[in-house]
C-alpha positions in Angstrom: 0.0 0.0 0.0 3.0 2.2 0.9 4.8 1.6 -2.2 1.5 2.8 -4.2 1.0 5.7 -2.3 4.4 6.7 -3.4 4.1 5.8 -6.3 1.5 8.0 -7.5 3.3 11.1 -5.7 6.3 10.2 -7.7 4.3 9.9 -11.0 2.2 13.2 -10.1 6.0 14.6 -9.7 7.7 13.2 -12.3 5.6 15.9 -14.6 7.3 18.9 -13.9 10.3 16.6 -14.1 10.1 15.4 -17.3 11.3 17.2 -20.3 7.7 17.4 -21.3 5.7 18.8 -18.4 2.3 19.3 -18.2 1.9 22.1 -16.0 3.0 25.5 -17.4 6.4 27.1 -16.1 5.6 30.2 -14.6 9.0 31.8 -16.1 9.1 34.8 -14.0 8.8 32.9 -10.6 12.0 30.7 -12.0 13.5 34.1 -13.5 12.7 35.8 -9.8 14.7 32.5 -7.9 17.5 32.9 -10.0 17.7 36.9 -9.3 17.6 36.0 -5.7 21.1 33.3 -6.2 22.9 35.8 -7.9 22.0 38.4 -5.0 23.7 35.6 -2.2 26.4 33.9 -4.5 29.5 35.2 -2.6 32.7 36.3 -5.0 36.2 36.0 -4.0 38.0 38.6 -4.8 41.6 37.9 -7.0 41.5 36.9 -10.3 39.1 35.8 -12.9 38.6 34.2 -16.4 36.7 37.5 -17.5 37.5 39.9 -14.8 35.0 42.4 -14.3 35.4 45.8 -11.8 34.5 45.3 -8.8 32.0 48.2 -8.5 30.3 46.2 -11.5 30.4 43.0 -10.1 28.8 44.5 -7.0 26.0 46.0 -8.8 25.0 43.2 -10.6 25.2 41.1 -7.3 23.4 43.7 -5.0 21.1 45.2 -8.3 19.8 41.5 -8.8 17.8 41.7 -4.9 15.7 44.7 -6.7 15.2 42.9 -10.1 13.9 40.0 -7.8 11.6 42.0 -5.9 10.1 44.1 -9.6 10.2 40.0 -11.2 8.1 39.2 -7.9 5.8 41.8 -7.9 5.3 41.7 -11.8 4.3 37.8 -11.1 2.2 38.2 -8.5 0.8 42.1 -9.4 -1.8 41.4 -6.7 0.5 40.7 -4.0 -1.3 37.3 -2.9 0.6 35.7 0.1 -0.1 32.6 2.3 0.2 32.6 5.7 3.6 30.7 6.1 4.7 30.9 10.0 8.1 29.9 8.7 8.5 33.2 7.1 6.8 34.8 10.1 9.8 34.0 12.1 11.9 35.3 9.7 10.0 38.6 9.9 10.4 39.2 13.3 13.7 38.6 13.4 14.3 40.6 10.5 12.7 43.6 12.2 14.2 43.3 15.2 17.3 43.8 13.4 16.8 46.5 11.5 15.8 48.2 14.8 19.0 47.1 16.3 21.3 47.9 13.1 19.5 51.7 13.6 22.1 51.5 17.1 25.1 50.4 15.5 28.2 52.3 15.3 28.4 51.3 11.2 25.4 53.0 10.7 25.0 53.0 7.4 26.4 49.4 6.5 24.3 47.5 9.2 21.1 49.3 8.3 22.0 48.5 4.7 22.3 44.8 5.4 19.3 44.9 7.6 17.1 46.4 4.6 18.3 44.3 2.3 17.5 41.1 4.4 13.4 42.7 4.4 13.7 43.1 1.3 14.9 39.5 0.2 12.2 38.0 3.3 9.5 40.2 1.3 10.7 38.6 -2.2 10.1 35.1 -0.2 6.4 36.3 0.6 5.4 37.5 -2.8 6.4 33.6 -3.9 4.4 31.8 -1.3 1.5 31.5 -3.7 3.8 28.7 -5.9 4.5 26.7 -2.4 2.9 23.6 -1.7 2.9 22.6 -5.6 3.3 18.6 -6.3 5.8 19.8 -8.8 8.0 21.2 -6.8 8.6 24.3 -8.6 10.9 26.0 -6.4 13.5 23.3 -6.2 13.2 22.9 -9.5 14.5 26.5 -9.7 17.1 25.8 -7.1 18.3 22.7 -9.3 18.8 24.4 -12.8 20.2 27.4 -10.8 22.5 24.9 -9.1 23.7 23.5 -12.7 24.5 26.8 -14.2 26.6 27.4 -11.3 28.6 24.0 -11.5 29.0 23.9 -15.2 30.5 27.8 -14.9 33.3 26.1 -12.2 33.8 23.1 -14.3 33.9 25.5 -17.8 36.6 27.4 -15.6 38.7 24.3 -14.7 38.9 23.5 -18.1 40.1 26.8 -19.6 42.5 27.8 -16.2 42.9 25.2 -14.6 45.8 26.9 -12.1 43.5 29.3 -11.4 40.9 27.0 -10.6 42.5 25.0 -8.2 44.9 28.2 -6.7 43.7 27.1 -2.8 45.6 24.8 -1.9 44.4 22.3 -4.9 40.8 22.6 -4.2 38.4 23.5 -6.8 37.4 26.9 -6.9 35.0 28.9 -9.7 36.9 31.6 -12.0 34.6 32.3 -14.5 31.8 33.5 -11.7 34.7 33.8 -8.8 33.6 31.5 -5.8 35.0 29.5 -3.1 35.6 26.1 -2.9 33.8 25.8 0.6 30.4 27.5 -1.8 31.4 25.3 -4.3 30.9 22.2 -2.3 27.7 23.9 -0.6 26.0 23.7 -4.2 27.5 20.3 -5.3 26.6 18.7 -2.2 22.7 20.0 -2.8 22.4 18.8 -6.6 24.0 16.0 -5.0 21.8 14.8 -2.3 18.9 16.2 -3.9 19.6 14.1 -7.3 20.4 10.8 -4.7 16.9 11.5 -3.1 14.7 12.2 -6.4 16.1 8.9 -7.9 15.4 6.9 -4.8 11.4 8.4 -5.0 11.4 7.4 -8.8 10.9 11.0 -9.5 13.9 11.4 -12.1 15.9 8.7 -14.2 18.4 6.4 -13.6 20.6 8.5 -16.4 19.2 12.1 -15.5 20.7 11.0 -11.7 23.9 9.3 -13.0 24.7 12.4 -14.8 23.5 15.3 -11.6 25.5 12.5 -9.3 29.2 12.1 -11.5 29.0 16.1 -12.0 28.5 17.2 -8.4 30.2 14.1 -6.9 33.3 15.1 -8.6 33.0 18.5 -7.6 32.3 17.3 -3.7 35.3 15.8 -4.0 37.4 18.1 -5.9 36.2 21.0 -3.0 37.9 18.9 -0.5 35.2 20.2 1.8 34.7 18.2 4.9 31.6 20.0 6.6 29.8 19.5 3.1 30.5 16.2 3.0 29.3 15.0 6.5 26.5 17.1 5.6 25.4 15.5 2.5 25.7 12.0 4.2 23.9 12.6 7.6 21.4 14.5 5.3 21.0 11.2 3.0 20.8 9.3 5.9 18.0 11.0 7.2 16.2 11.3 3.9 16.7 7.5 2.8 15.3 6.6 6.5 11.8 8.9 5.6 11.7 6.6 2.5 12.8 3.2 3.9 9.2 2.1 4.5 7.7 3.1 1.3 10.2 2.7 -1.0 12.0 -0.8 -1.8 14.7 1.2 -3.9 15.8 2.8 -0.8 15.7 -0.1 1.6 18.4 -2.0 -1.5 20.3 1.0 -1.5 20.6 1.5 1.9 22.2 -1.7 2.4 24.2 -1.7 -0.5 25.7 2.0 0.6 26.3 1.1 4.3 28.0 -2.5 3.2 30.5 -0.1 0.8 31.2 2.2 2.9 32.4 -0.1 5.3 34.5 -2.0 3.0 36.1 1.1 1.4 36.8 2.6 5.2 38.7 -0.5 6.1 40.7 -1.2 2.7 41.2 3.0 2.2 41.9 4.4 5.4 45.3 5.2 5.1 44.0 7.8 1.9 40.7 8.2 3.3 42.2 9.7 6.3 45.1 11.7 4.4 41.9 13.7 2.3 40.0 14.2 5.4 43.4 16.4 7.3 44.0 17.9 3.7 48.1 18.1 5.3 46.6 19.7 8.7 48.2 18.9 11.6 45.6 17.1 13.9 45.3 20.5 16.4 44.6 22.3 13.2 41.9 19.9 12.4 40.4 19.7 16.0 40.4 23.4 15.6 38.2 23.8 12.6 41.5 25.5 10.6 41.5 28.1 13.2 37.9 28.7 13.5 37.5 28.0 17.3 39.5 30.7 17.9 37.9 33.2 16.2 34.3 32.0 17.8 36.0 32.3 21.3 37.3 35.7 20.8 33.2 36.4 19.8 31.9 34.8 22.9 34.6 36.3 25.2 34.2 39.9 24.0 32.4 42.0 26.4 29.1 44.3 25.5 25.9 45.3 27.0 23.3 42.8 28.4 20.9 44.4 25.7 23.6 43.2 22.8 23.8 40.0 24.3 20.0 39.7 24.2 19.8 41.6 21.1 22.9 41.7 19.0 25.0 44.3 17.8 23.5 44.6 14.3 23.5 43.3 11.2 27.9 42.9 10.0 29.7 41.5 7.8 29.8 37.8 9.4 33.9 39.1 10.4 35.0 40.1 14.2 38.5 41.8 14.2 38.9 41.2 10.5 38.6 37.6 10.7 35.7 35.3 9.1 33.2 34.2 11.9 32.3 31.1 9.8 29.5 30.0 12.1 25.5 30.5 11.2 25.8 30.1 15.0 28.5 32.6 16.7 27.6 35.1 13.7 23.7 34.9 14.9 24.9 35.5 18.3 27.0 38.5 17.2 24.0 40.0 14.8 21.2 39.4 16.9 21.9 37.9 19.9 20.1 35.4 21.9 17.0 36.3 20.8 18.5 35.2 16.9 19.8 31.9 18.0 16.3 31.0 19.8 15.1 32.2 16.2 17.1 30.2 14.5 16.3 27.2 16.4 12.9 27.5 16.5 12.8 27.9 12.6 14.7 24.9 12.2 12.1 23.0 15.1 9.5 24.4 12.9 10.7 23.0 9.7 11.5 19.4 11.4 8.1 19.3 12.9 6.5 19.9 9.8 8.0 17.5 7.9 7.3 15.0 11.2 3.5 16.0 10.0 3.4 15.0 6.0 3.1 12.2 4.3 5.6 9.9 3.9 7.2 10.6 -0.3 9.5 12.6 -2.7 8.4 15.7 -1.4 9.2 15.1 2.4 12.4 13.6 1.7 14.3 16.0 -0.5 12.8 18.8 2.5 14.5 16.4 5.6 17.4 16.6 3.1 18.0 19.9 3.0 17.0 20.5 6.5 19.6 18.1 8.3 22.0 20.0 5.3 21.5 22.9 6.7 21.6 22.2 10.2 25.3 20.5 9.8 26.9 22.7 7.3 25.6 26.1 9.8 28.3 24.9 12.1 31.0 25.9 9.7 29.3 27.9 7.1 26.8 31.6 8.1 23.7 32.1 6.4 20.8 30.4 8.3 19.2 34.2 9.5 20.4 36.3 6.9 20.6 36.7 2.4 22.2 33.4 1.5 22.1 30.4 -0.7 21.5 28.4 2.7 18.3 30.5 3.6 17.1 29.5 0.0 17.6 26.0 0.4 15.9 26.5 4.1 13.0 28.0 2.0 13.1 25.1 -0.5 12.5 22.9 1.9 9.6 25.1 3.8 7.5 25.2 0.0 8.3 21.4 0.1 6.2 21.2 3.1 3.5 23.2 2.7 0.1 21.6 2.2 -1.1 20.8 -0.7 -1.6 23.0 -3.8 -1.4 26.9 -3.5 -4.8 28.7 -3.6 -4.9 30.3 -6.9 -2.0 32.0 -8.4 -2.1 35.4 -9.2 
């Protein structure tokens, strides 16, 4: 009964899929999400295969947030929303921020971050008419956006390849200048997210072969340890939340966990040389200095109402260094009252995926969550304009019920 159940929600899936689909594209909702990625992809600074100012470059990045928002409102002219208590939370944090960034001693830069977070939170509401649809538009979105992004750092690899892999041999992108920890972020999504729609039946053995071998290599390539716990623990999760329904997943599962082990025992002498990445094991233990940088947050003193509050919207640095922590960087922006935000959007998020209906659409969502929720100890983003808050809000129009009331 199980297995039927899922698969109808596969085949009622599979549609928007297929290179056929039934149901019509709504191009400026997918022309909207992809705005909204170019506003968060972070760019390195340093050099490029088409090097572009860096005034330009930020114009396009930070100009793309108000072409989402005229994209958004052309879509939905009406402004039609649906309550979403997801993006609630995200509001009140959001203004709470702003009020706080008002206070700061960069007044100008934190308010500017703060108002650009309502703005992108008020993007999100304008596109909660196209949650909840059994095509799952918005990942969808996220997916094609996501292949864009990995053929542009493979493209780059190909034509300067010294560039490419300048850090330390890890794969970064040159063409559209990003990190090898951001590259890893998006392989490890098209990765998991390819793993999960194949073990749901939703896309083919070679469409998955194909999403698995490109971001796979580029996993690997990153040399990206936080992705790569993440992506597991997140398929681990996900494959559990199919285990019942699908018999795919149960063969799979085994097979995976029976490799694994094989490969740890008969590899562990390279297995264990990738993993340091020549770190020393202090280095390692401390997160390639990260700890340090998190302590110097926690220890630094400020006023009880910064502490409950925040400071204000930064940069994500303290002292000139990278916090690197969705966490400490919380703590820093908006205090205590941020990180019992954060938590209780990520509760909210788990609960509701506790409440569907075991199938494709659950899965990919628990994905992305547990993702999230790993990666946010090493990587910021979870309360503020990134690719991790999209993939949060992937997950969140995964879970909503049912079809949308009528579009605009």
């Amino acid at each position: 009964m199980l297995g039927d159940m899922h698969d109808v929600q596969a085949s009622a899936i599979r549609q928007g899929f297929g290179s056929r689909p039934k149901r019509r594209v709504p191009w400026l909702v997918v022309a909207t999400w992809f705005a909204l990625f170019v506003n968060v992809v972070p760019i390195i600074g340093g050099p490029a295969l088409f090097p572009l100012p860096e005034a330009l470059t930020q114009a396009l990045t930070q100009g793309s947030l108000i072409l989402a928002a005229l994209l958004a409102l052309m879509a939905n002219p009406r402004v039609v929303i649906r309550p979403e208590l997801y993006l609630l939370l995200l509001m009140v944090a959001t203004v709470v921020s702003l009020l706080v960034s008002v206070h700061n001693e960069f007044l100008l830069g934190s308010t500017y971050r703060a108002g650009r977070l309502l703005i992108f939170i008020m993007v999100l509401w304008l596109l909660t008419p196209w949650w909840g649809r059994r095509d799952m538009l918005l990942l969808r979105c996220h997916r094609w956006f996501l292949w864009v992004l990995l053929g542009s750092v493979f493209l780059g690899a190909l034509l300067w390849p010294g560039e490419a892999f300048k850090f330390d041999g890890r794969l970064a992108g040159v063409i559209w200048p990003i990190w090898p920890t951001h590259v890893a972020h998006y392989a490890a999504i098209l990765l998991g997210s390819s793993v999960v729609l194949w073990l749901s039946r939703v896309i083919t053995g070679r469409h998955a072969l194909i999403a698995i071998a490109v971001s796979g290599s580029a996993l690997f390539m990153t040399h990206t340890r936080t992705a790569l716990a993440a992506v597991v623990l997140g398929l681990a999760v996900a494959g559990a939340s199919l285990f019942l329904g699908q018999a795919r997943s149960r063969r799979v599962s085994a097979v995976a966990v029976t490799t694994a082990l094989v490969l740890s025992l008969a590899f562990a002498s390279p297995l264990s040389a990738w993993l340091m990445r020549g770190q020393s094991e202090q280095e390692a233990m401390q997160l390639t200095g990260r700890t340090e940088v998190w302590s110097q947050v926690v220890d630094a003193p400020r006023p009880a109402i910064n502490d409950l509050f925040g400071s204000g919207m930064s940069d994500k640095s303290f002292n000139g260094l990278a916090i690197d922590s969705s966490w400490v960087s919380t703590y820093y922006d908006q205090g205590w009252f941020g990180v019992a935000v954060q938590v209780a959007v990520l509760l909210l998020l788990l609960l509701m995926a506790a409440a569907r209906p075991r199938g494709p659409r659950r899965a990919v969502a628990l994905f992305l969550i547990v993702y999230c929720m790993v990666a946010s100890v090493t990587e910021t983003g979870l309360l503020s304009p990134s690719p991790y808050l999209l993939d949060l809000t992937v997950a969140a129009a995964l879970l909503a019920r049912g079809d949308a009331p009528r579009t605009p």
